[in-house]
C-alpha positions as CSV (number, residue, x, y, z in Angstrom):
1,X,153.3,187.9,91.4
2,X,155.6,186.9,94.0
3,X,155.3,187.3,98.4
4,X,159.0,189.2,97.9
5,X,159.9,192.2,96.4
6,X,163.5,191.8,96.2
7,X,165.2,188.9,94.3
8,X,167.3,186.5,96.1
9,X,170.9,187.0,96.6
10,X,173.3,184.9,94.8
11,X,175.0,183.5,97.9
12,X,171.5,182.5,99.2
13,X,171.2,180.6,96.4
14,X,174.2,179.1,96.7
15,X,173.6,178.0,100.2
16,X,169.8,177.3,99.3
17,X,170.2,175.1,96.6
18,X,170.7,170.9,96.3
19,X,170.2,170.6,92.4
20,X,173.5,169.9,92.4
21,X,173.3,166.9,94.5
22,X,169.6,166.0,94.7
23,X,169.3,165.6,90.8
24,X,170.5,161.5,91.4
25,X,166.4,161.9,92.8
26,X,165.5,161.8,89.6
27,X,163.8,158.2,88.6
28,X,162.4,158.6,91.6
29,X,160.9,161.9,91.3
30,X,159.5,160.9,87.9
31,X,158.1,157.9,89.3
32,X,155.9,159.8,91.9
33,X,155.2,162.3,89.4
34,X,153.4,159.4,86.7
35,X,151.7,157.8,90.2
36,X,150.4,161.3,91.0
37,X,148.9,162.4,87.9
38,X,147.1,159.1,88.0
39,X,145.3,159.6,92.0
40,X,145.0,163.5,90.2
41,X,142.5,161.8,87.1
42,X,140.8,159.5,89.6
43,X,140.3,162.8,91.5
44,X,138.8,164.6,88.5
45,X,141.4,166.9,88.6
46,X,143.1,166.4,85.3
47,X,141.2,165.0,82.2
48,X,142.3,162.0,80.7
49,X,143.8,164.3,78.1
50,X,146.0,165.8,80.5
51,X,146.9,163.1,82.2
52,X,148.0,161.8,78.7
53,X,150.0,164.9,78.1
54,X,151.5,164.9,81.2
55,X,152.7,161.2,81.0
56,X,154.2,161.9,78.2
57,X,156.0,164.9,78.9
58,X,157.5,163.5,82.0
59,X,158.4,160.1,79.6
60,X,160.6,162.6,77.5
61,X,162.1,164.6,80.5
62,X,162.8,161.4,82.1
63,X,164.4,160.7,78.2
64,X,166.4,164.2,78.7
65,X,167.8,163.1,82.0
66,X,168.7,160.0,81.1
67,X,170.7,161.1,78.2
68,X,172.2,163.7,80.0
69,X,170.2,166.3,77.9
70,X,168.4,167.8,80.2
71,X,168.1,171.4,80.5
72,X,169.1,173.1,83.7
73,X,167.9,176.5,84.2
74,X,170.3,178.3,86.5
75,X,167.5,179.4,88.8
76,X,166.4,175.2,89.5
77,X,166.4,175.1,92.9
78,X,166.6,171.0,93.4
79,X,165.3,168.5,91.1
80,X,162.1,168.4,91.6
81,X,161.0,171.9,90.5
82,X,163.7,171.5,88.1
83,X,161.2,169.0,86.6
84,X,158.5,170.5,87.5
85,X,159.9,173.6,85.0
86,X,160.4,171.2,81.9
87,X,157.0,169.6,82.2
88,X,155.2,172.7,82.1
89,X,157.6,173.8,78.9
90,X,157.2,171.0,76.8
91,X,152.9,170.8,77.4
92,X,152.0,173.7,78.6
93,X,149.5,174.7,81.5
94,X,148.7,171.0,81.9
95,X,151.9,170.7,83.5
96,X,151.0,173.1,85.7
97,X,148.1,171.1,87.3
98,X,150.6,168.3,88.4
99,X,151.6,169.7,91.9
100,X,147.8,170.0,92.6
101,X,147.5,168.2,96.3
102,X,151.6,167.7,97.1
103,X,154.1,169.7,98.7
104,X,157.4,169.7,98.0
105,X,157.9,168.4,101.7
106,X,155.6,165.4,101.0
107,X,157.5,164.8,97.7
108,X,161.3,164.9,99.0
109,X,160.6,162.5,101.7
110,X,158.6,160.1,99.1
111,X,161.5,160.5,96.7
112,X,164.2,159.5,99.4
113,X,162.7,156.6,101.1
114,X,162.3,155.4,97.1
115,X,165.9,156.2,96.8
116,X,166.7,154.2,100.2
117,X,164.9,151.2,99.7
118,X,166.3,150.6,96.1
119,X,169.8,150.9,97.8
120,X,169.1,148.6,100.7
121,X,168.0,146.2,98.2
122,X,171.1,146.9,96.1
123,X,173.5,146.3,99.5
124,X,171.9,142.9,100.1
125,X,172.7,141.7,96.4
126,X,176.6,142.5,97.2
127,X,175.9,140.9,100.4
128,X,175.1,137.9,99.2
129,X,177.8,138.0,96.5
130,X,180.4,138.7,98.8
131,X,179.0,135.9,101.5
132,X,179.3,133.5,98.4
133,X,182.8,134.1,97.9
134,X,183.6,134.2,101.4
135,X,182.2,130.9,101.5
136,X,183.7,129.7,98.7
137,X,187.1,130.3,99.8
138,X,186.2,128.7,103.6
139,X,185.6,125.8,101.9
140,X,188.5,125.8,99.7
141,X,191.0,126.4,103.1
142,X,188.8,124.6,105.4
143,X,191.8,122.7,106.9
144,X,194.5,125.3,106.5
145,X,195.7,125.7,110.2
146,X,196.6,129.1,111.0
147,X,196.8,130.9,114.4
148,X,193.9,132.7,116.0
149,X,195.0,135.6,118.3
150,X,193.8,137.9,121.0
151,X,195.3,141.2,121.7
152,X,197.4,140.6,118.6
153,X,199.2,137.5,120.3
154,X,198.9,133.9,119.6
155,X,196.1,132.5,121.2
156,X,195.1,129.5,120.1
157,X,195.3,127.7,116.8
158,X,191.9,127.3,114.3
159,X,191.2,126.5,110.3
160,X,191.4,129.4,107.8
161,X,187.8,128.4,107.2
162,X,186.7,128.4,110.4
163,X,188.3,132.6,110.4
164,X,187.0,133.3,107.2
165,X,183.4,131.8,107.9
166,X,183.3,134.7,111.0
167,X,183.1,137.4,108.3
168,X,180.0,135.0,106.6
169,X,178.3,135.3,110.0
170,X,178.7,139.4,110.4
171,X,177.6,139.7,106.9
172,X,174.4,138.0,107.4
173,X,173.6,139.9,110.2
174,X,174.6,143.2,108.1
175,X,172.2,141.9,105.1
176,X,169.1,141.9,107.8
177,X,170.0,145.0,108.8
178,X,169.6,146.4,105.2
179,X,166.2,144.2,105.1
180,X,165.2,146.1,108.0
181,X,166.0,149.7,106.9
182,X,164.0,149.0,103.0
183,X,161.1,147.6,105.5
184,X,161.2,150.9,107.3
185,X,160.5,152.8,104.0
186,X,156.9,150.8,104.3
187,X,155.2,154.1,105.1
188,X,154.4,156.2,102.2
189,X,154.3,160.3,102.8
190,X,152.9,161.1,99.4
191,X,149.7,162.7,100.1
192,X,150.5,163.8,103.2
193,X,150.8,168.1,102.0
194,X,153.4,170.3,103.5
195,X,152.6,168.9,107.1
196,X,148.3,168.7,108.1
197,X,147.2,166.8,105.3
198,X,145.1,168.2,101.7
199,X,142.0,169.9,100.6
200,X,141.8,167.0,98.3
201,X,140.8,163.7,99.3
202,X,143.3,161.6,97.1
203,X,143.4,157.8,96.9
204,X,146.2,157.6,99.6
205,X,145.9,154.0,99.1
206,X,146.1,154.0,95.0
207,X,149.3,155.6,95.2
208,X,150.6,153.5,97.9
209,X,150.1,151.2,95.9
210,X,151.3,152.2,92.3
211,X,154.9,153.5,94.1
212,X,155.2,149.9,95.9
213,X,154.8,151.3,99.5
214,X,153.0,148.8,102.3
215,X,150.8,151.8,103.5
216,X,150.2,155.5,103.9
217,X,151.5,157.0,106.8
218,X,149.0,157.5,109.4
219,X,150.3,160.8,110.5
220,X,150.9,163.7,108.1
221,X,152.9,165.9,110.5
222,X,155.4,162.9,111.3
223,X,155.3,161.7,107.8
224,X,157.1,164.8,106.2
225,X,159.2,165.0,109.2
226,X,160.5,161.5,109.4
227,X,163.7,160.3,108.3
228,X,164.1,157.5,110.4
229,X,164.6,154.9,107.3
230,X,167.2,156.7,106.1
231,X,168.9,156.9,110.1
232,X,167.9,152.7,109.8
233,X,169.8,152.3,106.4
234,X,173.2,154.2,107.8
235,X,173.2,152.7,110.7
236,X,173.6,149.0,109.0
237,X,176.0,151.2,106.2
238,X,178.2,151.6,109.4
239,X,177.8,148.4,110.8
240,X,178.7,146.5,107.7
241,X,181.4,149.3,107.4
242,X,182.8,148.3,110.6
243,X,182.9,144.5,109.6
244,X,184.7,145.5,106.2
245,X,187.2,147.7,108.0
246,X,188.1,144.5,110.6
247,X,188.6,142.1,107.4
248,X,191.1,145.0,105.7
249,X,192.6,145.3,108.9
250,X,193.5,141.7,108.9
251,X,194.2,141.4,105.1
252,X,197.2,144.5,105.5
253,X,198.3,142.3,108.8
254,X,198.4,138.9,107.1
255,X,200.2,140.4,103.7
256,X,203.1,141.8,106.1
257,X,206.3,140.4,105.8
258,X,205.9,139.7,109.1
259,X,202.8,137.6,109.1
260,X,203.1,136.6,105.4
261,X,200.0,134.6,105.8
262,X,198.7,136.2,102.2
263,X,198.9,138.1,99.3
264,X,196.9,140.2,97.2
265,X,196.5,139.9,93.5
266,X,198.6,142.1,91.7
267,X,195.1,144.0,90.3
268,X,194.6,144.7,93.6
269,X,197.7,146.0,94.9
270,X,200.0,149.4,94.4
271,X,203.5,149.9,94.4
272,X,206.0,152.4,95.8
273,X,206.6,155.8,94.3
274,X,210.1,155.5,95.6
275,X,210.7,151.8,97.1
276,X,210.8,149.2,93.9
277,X,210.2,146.1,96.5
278,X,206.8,147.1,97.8
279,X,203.6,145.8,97.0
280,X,201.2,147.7,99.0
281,X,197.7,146.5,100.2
282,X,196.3,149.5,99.5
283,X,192.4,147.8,98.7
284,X,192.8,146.5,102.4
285,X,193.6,149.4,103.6
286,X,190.8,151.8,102.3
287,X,188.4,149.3,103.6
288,X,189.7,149.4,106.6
289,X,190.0,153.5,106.1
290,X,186.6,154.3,104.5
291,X,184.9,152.6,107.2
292,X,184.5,156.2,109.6
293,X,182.9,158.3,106.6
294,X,180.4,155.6,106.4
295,X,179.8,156.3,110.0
296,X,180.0,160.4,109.6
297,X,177.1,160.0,107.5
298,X,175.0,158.6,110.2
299,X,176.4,160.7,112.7
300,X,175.6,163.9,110.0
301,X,171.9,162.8,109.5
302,X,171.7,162.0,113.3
303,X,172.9,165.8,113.9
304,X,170.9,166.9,111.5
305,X,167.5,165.5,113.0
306,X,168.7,166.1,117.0
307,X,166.4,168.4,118.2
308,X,164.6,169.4,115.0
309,X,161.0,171.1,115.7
310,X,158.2,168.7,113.6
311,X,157.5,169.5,110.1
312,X,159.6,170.5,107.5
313,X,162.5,172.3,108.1
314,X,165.5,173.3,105.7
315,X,168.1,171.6,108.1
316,X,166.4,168.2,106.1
317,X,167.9,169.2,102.7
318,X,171.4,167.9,104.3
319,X,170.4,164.8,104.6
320,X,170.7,163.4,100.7
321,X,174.4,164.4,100.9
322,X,174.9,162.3,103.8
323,X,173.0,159.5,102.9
324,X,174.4,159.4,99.0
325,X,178.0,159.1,100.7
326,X,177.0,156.3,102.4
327,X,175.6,154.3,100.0
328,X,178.1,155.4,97.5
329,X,181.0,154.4,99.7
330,X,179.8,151.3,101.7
331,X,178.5,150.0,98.1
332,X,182.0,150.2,96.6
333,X,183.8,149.0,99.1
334,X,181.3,146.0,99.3
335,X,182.4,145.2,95.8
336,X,185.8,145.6,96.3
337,X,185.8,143.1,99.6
338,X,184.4,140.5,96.9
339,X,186.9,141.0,94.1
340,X,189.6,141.5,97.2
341,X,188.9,138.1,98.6
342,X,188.4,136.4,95.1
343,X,192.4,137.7,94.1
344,X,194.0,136.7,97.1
345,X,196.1,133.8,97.5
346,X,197.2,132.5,101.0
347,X,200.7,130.6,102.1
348,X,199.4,127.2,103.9
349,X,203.3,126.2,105.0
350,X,203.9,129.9,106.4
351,X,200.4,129.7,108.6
352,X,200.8,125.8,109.2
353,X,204.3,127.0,111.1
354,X,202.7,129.3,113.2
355,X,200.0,127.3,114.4
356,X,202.3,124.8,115.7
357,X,203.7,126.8,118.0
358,X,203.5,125.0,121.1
359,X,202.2,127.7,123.4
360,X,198.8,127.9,121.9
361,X,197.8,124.5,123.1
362,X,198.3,125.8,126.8
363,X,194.8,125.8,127.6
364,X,194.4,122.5,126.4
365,X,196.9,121.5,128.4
366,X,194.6,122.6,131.4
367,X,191.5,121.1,130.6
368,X,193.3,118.1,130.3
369,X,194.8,118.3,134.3
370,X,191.1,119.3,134.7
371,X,190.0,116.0,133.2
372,X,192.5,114.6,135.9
373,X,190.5,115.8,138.6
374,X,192.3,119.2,139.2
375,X,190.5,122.2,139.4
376,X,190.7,124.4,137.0
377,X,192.3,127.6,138.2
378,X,194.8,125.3,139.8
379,X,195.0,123.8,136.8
380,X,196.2,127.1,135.3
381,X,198.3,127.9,137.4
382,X,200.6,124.7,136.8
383,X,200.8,125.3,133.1
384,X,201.3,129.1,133.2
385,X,204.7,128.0,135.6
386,X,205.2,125.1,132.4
387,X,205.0,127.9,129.8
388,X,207.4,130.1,132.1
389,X,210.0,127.4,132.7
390,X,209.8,126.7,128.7
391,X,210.3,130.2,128.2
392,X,213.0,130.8,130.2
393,X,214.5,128.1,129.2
394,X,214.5,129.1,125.2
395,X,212.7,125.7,124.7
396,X,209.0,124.1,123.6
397,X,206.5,122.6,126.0
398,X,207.5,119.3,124.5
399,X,210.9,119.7,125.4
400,X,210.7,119.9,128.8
401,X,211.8,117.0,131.0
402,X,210.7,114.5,133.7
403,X,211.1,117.0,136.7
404,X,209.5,119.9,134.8
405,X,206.6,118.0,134.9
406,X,206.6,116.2,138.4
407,X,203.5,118.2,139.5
408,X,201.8,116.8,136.7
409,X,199.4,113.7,137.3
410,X,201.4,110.6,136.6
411,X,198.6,109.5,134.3
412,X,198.3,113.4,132.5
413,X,201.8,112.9,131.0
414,X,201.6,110.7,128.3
415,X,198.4,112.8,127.4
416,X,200.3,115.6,127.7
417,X,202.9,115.4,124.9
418,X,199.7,113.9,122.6
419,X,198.3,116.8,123.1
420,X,201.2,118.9,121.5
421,X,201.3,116.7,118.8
422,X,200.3,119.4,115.5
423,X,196.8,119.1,114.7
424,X,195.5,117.9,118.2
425,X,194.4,121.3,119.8
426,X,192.4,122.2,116.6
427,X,190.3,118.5,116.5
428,X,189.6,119.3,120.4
429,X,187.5,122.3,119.7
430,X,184.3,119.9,120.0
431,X,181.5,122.0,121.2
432,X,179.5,123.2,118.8
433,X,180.8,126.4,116.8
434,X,184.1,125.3,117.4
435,X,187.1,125.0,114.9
436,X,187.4,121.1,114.5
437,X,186.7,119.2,111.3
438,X,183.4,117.8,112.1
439,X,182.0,121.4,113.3
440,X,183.6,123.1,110.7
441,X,181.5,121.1,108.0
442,X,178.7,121.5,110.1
443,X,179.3,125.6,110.0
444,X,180.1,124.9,106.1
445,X,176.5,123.2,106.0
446,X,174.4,125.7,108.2
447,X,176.3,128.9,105.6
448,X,175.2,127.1,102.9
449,X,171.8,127.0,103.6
450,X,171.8,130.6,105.6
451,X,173.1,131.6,102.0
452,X,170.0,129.4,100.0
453,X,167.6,131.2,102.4
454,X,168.8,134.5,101.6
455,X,168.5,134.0,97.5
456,X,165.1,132.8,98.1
């Protein structure tokens, strides 16, 4: 018997169903399934018998899926029934028995915060991987002078290592985001019904336990309605999406003929369909482009959820789509950054060049008048007329002559022209954090350990 007397149209079906996306639920779904039938025995619900049948029905559908066997009725609506459908084939009414005290709508948001909290765990392993390398190849350039910019101008000179060790820093901070997002997926909703709780008094706390979660929700209403761990997992997806985009970005800029700071491995480069020179940084650029569908994703599931009355409404099957995009697309282009950054080869005489440009030690050049005793915004004032003069002139800072520098202190002079020396703005950067040697191996030091802490 069914509540309808006509059968569903074919284009509500199409619009109705998620098998064809919500089958990657799977493990998951089995998973419950096993933990369920177990709270269902304890219950007195099914007989050990059954519960022996059904474990090993949903052992040999778990087999089928695996294998890519599995038979898919064209009327499976999403996985779950779809599983649901081949239990009861291969043991019979026993099967039937196994959605006893769970609603779909208690099931799907179990299923997804299993599916979440595997994935934040999986994004903190190419974390790490790709922090390694990062700092691997810090320490290998950690006195390659190159020069830092603001506003895409020369600002002021630093250490490849010192640059590269800023990605290691937003990459920690991305991994405890992902921490945070699988430690939102503490709650369980399993038992929680379609949305006021159960007949059946079921060992909330068992199955908390057998599926790994910290606790049951306290809440049923709020537990099938909540999809805040998923919202916690897409936001750090776009954060560390955002990162990845910012070290493409640089990457394409560097490997310019213009910059010519780096290069790409060949692997991890394309050619021209109709220019024979190029060599494109295409693996840059897609992390630098892939970065705003991370971010649709959350913005999708944030849509999605705006305004959405409590308890289970359809507008919460489109969140899986949104949610498997972003950890399909922020988890390969985590892999790629590592492989990226392990492949590419940078040209010390081409930055070394660069960061001698004069110019960039023109705030040194202040703090050493303010050393003298002149105030600082004075201070800038004299060297941004220097910088002028030497510009209009066509020459460097070091070129200019006695009168250029008349408003100088007499005993700033000589400092002065040490100061431009190569190498002497980087090894002033003292304060902690900075650029210079001794910091930098402190920085080295501190990753190192940030690193150990995290593999822990």
């Amino acid at each position: 018997m069914s509540r309808f007397s006509e059968s569903q149209d074919p284009l509500f079906q199409r619009i109705n169903a998620s098998i064809d996306f919500d089958r990657r639920l799977w493990p998951h779904d089995i998973r419950q399934s096993r933990a369920h039938a177990t709270v269902l025995a304890a219950l007195g619900v099914l007989s050990e018998g059954e519960l022996e049948e059904i474990l090993e029905g949903l052992k040999r559908v778990a087999g089928e899926l695996e294998a890519g066997e599995f038979p898919f009725a064209d009327d499976d609506e999403d996985i779950h029934m779809a599983v649901e459908r081949r239990l009861i084939e291969l043991v019979g009414p026993a099967g039937g028995k196994l959605h006893t005290a769970r609603s779909r709508n208690d099931q799907v948001a179990t299923d997804l915060a299993l599916f979440v909290r595997e994935h934040a765990g999986r994004a903190q392993e190419l974390l790490r991987a790709l922090m390694g390398t990062l700092l691997d190849v810090a320490e290998a350039h950690r006195d390659w002078a190159l020069p830092g910019y603001t506003h895409l101008q020369r600002a002021q000179p630093l250490y490849l290592g010192h640059h590269l060790l800023a990605y290691f820093w937003m990459f920690l901070r991305d991994s405890r985001r992902f921490a945070m997002a699988a430690e939102s997926t503490g709650d369980m909703a399993a038992g929680s019904g379609a949305l006021a709780g159960l007949n059946w008094e079921i060992d909330r706390d068992l199955l908390a336990e057998e599926l790994g979660f910290d606790r049951p929700y306290p809440n049923s209403l709020d537990a099938v309605s909540n999809r805040d761990f998923a919202l916690d997992y897409l936001y750090a997806a776009s954060a560390g999406a955002a990162h990845l985009s910012r070290l493409g970005a640089e990457i394409v800029l560097w490997s310019s003929r213009e910059f010519g700071f780096c290069e790409p491995a060949d692997s991890f480069a394309s050619g021209s369909s109709i220019m024979p020179q190029k060599k494109n940084p295409d693996a840059a650029e897609l992390l630098r482009g892939k970065a705003p569908r991370v971010m649709a994703s959350l913005t999708t599931l944030q849509g999605t959820l705006h305004a959405l009355p409590l308890g289970y409404s359809k507008d919460l099957q489109e969140d899986k789509e949104a949610v498997f995009d972003g950890v399909d697309t922020i988890e390969l282009c985590l892999e790629v950054a590592d492989r990226l950054l392990q492949g590419l080869s940078f040209n010390r005489e081409r930055m070394a060049v660069a960061a001698t440009d004069e110019m960039l030690a023109a705030t040194d050049l202040a703090d050493l008048l303010v050393a003298e005793g002149v105030p600082f915004r004075e201070a800038h004032g004299i060297v941004a007329g220097l910088v002028r003069g030497a510009v209009e002139a066509g020459t460097g800072l070091s070129d200019l002559d006695g009168d250029s520098l008349s408003e100088l202190p007499p005993r700033a002079v000589e400092r002065f022209r040490e100061r431009l020396e190569a190498g002497a703005t980087i090894e002033s950067k003292v304060s902690a954090g900075g650029t210079s040697s001794p910091r930098l191996s402190e920085q080295l030091q501190q990753a190192r350990q940030a690193l150990g802490d995290l593999s822990a």
